[in-house]
C-alpha positions in Angstrom: 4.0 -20.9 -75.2 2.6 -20.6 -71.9 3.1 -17.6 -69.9 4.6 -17.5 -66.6 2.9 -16.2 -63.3 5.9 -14.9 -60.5 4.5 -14.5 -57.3 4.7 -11.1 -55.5 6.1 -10.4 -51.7 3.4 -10.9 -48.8 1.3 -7.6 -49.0 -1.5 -5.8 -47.5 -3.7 -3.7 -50.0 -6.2 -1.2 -48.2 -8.7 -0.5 -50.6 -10.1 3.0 -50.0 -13.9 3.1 -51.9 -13.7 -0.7 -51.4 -17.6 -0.4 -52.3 -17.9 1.6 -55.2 -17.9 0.7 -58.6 -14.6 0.5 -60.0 -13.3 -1.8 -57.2 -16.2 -4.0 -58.0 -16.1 -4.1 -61.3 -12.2 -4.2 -61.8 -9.9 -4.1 -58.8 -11.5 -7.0 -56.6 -12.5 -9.5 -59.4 -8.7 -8.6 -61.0 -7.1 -9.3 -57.5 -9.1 -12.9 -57.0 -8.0 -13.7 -61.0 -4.5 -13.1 -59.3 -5.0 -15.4 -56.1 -5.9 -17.9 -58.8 -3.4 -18.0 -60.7 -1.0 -18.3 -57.9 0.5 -15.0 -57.7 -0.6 -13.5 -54.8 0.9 -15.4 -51.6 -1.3 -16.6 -49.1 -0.5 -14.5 -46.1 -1.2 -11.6 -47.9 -3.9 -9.4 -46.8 -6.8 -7.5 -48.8 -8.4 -5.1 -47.0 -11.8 -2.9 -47.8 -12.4 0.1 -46.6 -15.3 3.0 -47.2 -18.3 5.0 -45.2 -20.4 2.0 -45.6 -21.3 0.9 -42.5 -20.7 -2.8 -43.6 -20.0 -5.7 -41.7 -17.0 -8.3 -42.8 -19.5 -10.7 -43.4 -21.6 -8.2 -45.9 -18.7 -7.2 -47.7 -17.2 -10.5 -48.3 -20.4 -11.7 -49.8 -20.4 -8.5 -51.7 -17.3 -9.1 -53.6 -17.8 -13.0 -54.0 -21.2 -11.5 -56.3 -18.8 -9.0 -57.8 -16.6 -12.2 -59.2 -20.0 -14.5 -59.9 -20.8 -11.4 -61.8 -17.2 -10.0 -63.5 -15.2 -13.2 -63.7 -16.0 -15.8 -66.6 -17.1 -18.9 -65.5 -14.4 -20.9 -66.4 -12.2 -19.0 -63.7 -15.1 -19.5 -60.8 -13.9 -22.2 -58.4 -16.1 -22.7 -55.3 -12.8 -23.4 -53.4 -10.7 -20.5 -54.8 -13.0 -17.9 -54.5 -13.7 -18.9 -50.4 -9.8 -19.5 -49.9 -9.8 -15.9 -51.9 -12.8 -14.4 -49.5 -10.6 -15.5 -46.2 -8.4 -13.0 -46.8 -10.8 -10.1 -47.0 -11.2 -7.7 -44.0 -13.5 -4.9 -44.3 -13.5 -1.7 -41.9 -15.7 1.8 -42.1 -13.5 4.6 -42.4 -14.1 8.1 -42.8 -12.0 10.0 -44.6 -12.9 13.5 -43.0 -12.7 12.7 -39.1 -11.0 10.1 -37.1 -13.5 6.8 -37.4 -12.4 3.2 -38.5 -8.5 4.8 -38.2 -7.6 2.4 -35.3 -9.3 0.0 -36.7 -7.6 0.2 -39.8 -4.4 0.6 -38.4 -5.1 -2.4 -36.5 -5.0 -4.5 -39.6 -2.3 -3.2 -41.1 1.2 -5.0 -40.8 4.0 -2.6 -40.6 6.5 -5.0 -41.6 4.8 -6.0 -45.0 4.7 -4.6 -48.5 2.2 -1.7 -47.8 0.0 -0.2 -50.7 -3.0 2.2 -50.3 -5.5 2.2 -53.4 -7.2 5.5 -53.3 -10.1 4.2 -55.5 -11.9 7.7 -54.6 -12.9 11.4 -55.8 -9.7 13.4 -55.8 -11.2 15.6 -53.3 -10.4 13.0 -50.9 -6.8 12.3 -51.8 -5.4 15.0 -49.4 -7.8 13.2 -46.4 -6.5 10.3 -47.0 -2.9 10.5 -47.0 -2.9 13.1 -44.3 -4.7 10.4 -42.2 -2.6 7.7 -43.1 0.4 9.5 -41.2 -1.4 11.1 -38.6 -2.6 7.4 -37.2 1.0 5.8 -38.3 -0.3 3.6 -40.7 1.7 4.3 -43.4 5.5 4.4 -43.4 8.3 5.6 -46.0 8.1 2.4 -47.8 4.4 1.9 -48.1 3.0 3.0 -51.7 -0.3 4.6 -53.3 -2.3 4.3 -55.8 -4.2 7.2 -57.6 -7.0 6.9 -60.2 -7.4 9.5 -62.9 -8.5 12.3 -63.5 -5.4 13.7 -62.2 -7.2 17.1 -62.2 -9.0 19.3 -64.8 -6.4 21.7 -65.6 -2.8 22.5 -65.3 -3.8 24.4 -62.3 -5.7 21.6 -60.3 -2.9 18.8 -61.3 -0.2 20.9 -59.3 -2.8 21.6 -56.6 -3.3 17.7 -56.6 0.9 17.1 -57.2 1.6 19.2 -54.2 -1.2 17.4 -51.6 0.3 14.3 -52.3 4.2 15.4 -52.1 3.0 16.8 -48.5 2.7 13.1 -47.2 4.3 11.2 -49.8 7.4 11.1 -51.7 7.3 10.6 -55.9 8.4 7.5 -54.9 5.5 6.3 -53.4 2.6 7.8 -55.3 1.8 5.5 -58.2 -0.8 7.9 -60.7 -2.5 4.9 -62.5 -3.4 4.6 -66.1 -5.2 1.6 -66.9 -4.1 2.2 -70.6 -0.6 1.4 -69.8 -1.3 -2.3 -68.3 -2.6 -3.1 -71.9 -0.5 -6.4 -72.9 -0.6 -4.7 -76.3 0.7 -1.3 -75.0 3.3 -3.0 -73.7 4.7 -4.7 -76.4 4.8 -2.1 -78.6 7.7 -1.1 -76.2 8.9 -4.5 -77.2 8.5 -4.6 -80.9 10.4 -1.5 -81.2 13.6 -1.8 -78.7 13.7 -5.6 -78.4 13.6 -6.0 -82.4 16.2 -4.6 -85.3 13.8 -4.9 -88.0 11.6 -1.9 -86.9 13.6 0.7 -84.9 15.7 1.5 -88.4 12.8 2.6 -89.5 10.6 4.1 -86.8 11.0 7.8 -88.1 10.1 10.6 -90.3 12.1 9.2 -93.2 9.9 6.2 -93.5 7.1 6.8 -91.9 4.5 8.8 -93.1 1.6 8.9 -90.4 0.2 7.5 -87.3 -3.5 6.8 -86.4 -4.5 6.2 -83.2 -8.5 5.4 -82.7 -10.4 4.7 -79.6 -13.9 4.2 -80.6 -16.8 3.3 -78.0 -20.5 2.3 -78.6 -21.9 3.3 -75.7 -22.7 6.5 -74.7 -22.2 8.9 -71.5 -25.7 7.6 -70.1 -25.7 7.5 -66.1 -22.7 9.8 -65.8 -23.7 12.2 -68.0 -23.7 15.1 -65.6 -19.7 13.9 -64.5 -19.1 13.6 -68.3 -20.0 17.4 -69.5 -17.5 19.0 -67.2 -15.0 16.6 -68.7 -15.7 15.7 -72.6 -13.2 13.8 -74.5 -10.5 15.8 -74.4 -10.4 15.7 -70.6 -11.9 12.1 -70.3 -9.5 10.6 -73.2 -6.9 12.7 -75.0 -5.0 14.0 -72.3 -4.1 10.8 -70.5 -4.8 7.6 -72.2 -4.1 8.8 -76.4 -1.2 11.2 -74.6 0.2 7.8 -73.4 0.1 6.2 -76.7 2.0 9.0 -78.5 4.9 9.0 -75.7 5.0 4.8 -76.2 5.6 5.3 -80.2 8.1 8.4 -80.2 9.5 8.6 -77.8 13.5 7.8 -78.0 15.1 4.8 -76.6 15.3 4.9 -72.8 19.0 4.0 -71.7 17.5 1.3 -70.2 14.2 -0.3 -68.9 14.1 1.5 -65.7 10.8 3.6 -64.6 12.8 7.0 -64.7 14.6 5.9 -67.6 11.5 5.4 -69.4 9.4 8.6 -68.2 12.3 11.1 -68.6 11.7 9.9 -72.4 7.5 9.9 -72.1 8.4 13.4 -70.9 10.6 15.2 -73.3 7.8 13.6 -76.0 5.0 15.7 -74.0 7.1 18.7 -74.3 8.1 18.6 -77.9 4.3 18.6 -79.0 3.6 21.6 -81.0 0.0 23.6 -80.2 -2.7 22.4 -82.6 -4.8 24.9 -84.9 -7.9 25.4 -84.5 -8.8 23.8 -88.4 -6.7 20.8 -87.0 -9.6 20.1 -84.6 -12.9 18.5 -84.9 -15.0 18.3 -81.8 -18.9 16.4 -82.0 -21.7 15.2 -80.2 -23.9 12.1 -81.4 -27.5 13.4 -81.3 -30.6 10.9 -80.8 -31.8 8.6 -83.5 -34.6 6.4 -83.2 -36.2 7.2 -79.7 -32.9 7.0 -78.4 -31.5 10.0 -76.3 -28.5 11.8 -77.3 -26.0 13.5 -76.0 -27.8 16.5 -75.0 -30.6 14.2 -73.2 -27.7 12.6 -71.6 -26.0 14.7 -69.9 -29.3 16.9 -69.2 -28.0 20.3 -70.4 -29.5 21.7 -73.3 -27.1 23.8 -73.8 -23.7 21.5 -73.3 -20.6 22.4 -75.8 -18.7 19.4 -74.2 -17.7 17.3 -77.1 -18.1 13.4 -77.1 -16.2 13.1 -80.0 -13.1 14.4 -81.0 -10.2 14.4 -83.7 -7.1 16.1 -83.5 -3.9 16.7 -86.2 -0.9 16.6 -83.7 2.8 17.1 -84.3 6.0 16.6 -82.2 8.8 19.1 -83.0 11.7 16.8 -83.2 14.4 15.8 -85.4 12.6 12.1 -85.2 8.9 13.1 -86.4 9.3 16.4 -87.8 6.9 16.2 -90.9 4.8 12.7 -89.8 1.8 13.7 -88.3 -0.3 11.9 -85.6 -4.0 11.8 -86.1 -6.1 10.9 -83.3 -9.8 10.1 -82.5 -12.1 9.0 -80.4 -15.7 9.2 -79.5 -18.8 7.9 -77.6 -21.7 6.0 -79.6 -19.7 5.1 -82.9 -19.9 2.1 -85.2 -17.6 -0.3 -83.2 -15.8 -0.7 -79.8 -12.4 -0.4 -81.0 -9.1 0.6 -80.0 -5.8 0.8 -82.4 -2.6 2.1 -83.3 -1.7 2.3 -87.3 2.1 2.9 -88.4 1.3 4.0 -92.0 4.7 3.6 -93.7 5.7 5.5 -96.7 5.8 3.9 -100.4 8.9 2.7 -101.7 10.8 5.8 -103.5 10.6 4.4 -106.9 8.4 1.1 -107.9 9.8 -1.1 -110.4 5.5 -2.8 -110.9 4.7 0.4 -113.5 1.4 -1.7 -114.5 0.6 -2.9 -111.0 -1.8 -1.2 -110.2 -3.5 -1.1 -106.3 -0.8 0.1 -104.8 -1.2 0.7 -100.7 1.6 1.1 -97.7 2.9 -0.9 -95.6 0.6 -0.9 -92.6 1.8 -2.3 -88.4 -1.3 -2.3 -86.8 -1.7 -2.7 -83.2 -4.6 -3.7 -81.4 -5.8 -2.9 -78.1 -8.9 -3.9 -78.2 -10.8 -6.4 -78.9 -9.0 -9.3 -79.7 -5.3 -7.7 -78.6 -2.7 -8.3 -81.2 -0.5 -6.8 -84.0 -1.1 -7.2 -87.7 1.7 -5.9 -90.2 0.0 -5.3 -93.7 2.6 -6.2 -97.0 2.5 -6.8 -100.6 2.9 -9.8 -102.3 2.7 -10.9 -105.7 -1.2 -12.3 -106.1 -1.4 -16.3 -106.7 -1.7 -17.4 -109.9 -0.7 -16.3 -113.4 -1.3 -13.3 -116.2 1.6 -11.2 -114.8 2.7 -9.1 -111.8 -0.5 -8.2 -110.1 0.4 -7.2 -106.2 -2.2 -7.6 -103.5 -2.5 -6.4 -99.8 -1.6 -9.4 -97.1 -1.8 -8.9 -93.5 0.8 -11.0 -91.1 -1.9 -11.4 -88.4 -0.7 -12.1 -84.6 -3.3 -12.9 -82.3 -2.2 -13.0 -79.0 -5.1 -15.6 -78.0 -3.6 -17.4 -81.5 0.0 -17.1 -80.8 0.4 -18.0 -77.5 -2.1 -21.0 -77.3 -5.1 -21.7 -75.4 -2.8 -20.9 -71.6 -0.6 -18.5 -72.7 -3.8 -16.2 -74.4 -5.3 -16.1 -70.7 -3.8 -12.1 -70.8 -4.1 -10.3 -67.1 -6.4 -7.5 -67.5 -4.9 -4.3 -67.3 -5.5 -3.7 -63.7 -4.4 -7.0 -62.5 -1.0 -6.1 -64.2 -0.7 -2.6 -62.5 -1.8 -3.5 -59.1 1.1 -6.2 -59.3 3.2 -3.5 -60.3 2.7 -1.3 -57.4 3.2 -4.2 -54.8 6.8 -5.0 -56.5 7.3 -1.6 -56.4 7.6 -1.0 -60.5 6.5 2.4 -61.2 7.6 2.6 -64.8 3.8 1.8 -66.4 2.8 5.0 -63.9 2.6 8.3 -64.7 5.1 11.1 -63.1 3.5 14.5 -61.5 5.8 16.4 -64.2 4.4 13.9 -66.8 0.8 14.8 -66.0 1.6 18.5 -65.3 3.2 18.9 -68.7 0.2 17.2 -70.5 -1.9 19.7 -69.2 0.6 22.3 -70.1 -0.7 20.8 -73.5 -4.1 20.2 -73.6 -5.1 23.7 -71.4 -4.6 26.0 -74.5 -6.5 24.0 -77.1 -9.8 23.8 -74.3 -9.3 27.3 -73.6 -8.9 28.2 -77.6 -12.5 26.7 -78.3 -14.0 28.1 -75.5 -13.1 31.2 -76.2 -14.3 31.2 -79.6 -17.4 29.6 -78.5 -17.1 26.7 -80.3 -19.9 24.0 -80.4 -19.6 20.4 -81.5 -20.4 19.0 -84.9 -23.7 16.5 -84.7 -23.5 12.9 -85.8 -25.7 9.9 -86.0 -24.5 6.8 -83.4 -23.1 4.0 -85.4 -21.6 6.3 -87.6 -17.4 7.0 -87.4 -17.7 10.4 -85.9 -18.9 13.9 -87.9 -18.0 14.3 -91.9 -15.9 17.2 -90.8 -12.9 14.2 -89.0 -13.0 13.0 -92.5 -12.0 16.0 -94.0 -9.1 16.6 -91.4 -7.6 13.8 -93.1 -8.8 14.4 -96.7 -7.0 17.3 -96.9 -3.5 15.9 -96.6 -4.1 13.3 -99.2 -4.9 10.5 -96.6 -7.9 8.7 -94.9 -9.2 7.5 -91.5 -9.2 3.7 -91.5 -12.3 2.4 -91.5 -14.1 1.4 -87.7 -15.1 -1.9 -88.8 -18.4 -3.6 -86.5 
């Protein structure tokens, strides 16, 4: 099976922060991957643009070291990458005052697809857009794009919703979460609406948990002083995991269409019930070996900003009412990994008395590495000496099932920034969406801090602090294990 690449209209994409980190490490590599594989036309226009003062020349060799250095090698060709480099224009802006806006607005075609990428500090949305309509660059067509975090607080997210809705329309503004350009993120969408054999089942009567897990191995070293006024609950749970829960109950949209599929996202959000404090487990991974922990890290000795954390989440609805959602992640644990587990409930009576070994039926989806989905059933073991049942997996690979072409998945920002120049928003994030998140999360921060909570130590490499273990243990149920 090979997958099929549909080119997009004739665009130009202004880059705001064309120089910083996440545009070299992600948005310009994923756009050249794009030009390669034939999906960007060749009129189309990519445009940088930032306080550096840089010439065209500097940042074009700029971003052809950002793909020697971010793009495998088996998608570098010398001819690609300078046909790629032709269309790249570079111009110093400043967000605050009025230079580089002609300049800019020079460049920009008002009768092409027009998207903004606000690849910037939030501080700086407001600037941006109010520019953008002062100079008559942007029209009612043209679209942006907004990186998380979409404030801090309930309070900062409708400060930030109502900047943008000064200059632009819902319409336009396209809040990006990197999470939701997953291939496997996406097809769980797929595996539930597109196929009989799950849906049937995708409730409280049959299912008896979910796990979500996103497990890194690296620490908060070198933005350790951004990461303490976030912690995991800011930096994780509250967008990406709050994604993940919407995706897997949320009810069947009437049909594929971006409002379609938020109003549903939405009415999850709001059916979540507060957590309890004992249905929380916060941590920080402390030094081992020489190496720094989180304290050192972040370079405040007193921090109570968590770099772990595990929650016990329910949604109050006739769907899921009973089947909780368990979710953790964490810096500086065992394995990078990411995953969704459907734990299904046992059979109501077994008719194997003296088989013993008895597990669930597991669907496992993973987002990373090695993206896929695995469904785990029980078979009769091979061989004789009665009926003794073991635990299978139905693996799916996507780099296995779709051949050697067909496994060469977009990265997640490739797919978005697609997205926005077609003019999809339904992998985006509404302001009600992200209000009503933080309508969410605000009372469990402010719970801990008023108690004066401080994280649970544990050792890197480990799964997280002993008390995660118990938040499962006591329902009769365990984590699944982080394997390395």
């Amino acid at each position: 099976m090979v997958s099929r690449v549909i080119p997009v209209e004739v665009f130009d994409l202004v880059i705001f922060g064309a120089t910083g980190d996440l545009a070299r490490r992600k948005i310009l590599p994923g756009l050249y991957r794009r030009y390669l594989a034939g999906q960007i036309p060749p009129d189309s226009r990519i445009i940088g643009a930032a306080r550096s003062a840089m010439t065209e020349a500097e940042f074009r060799q700029m971003v052809r070291e950002a793909i020697d250095e971010f793009v495998s090698l088996d998608k570098r060709d010398a001819r690609i990458i300078s046909e790629f480099i032709d269309h790249l224009s570079y111009v110093a802006v400043d967000a605050k005052g009025e230079e580089g806006w002609a300049a800019l607005k020079a460049l920009v075609r008002p009768d092409r697809v027009q998207a903004f990428y606000f690849s910037v500090a939030p501080a700086l949305f407001g600037d941006l857009a109010e520019r953008l309509h002062a100079w008559g660059i942007a029209h009612p067509q043209s679209r942006i794009v907004v990186e998380k975090p979409f404030g801090r607080d309930l309070q900062t997210a409708r400060a930030l919703n109502a900047t943008l809705a000064e200059h632009f329309c819902e319409q336009q503004i396209y809040r990006i979460d990197h999470y939701l350009g997953k291939e496997t993120v996406q097809n769980l969408m797929a595996v539930r609406f597109a196929n009989i054999l799950f849906e049937p089942l995708w409730n409280a009567q049959y299912i008896d948990h979910v796990q979500i897990t996103v497990a890194e191995t690296v620490g908060v070293e070198g933005r350790g002083a951004y990461y303490d006024k976030s912690g995991a609950m800011r930096d994780m749970v509250q967008n990406h995991l709050m994604q993940l829960i919407c995706l897997i109950a949320m009810e069947p949209p009437y049909h594929f269409d971006p409002n379609a599929v938020r109003d549903e996202k939405l009415k999850v959000i709001r059916a979540l019930q507060p957590v309890a404090p004992e249905d929380i487990v916060r941590g920080q991974y402390l030094g081992l070996k020489g190496a720094p922990g989180y304290i050192e890290d972040s370079e405040n000795p007193e921090s109570k900003t968590e770099s772990y954390i595990a929650l016990k989440v329910q949604v109050a609805n006739w769907r899921w009412q009973g089947t909780p959602f368990y979710l953790r992640t964490g810096k500086k644990l065992r394995a990078r990994e990411s995953e969704i587990a459907i734990t299904f409930k046992e059979p109501p009576h077994s008719i194997f008395d003296d088989a013993p070994g008895w597990r669930e039926n597991v669907l496992v989806i993973r987002l990373q590495p090695n993206e896929g989905m695995n469904l785990k059933v029980m078979i009769k073991e091979p061989g004789p000496g009665g009926m003794r049942l073991v635990q299978v997996p139905l693996d799916m690979s996507f780099a296995d099932a779709l051949g050697e072409e067909g496994a060469d998945i977009p990265d997640a920002y490739e797919r978005l920034i697609m997205d926005v120049i077609r003019g999809n928003q339904t992998l985006f994030m509404r302001g009600d969406e992200v209000e009503a998140a933080w309508a969410w999360t605000d009372p469990i921060i402010q719970g801990w801090e008023a108690r004066g909570d401080r994280p649970r130590g544990y050792d890197p490499g480990t799964s997280g602090p002993e008390d995660a273990l118990m938040l499962m243990h006591r329902d009769g149920r365990r984590w699944r294990e982080i394997r390395e």
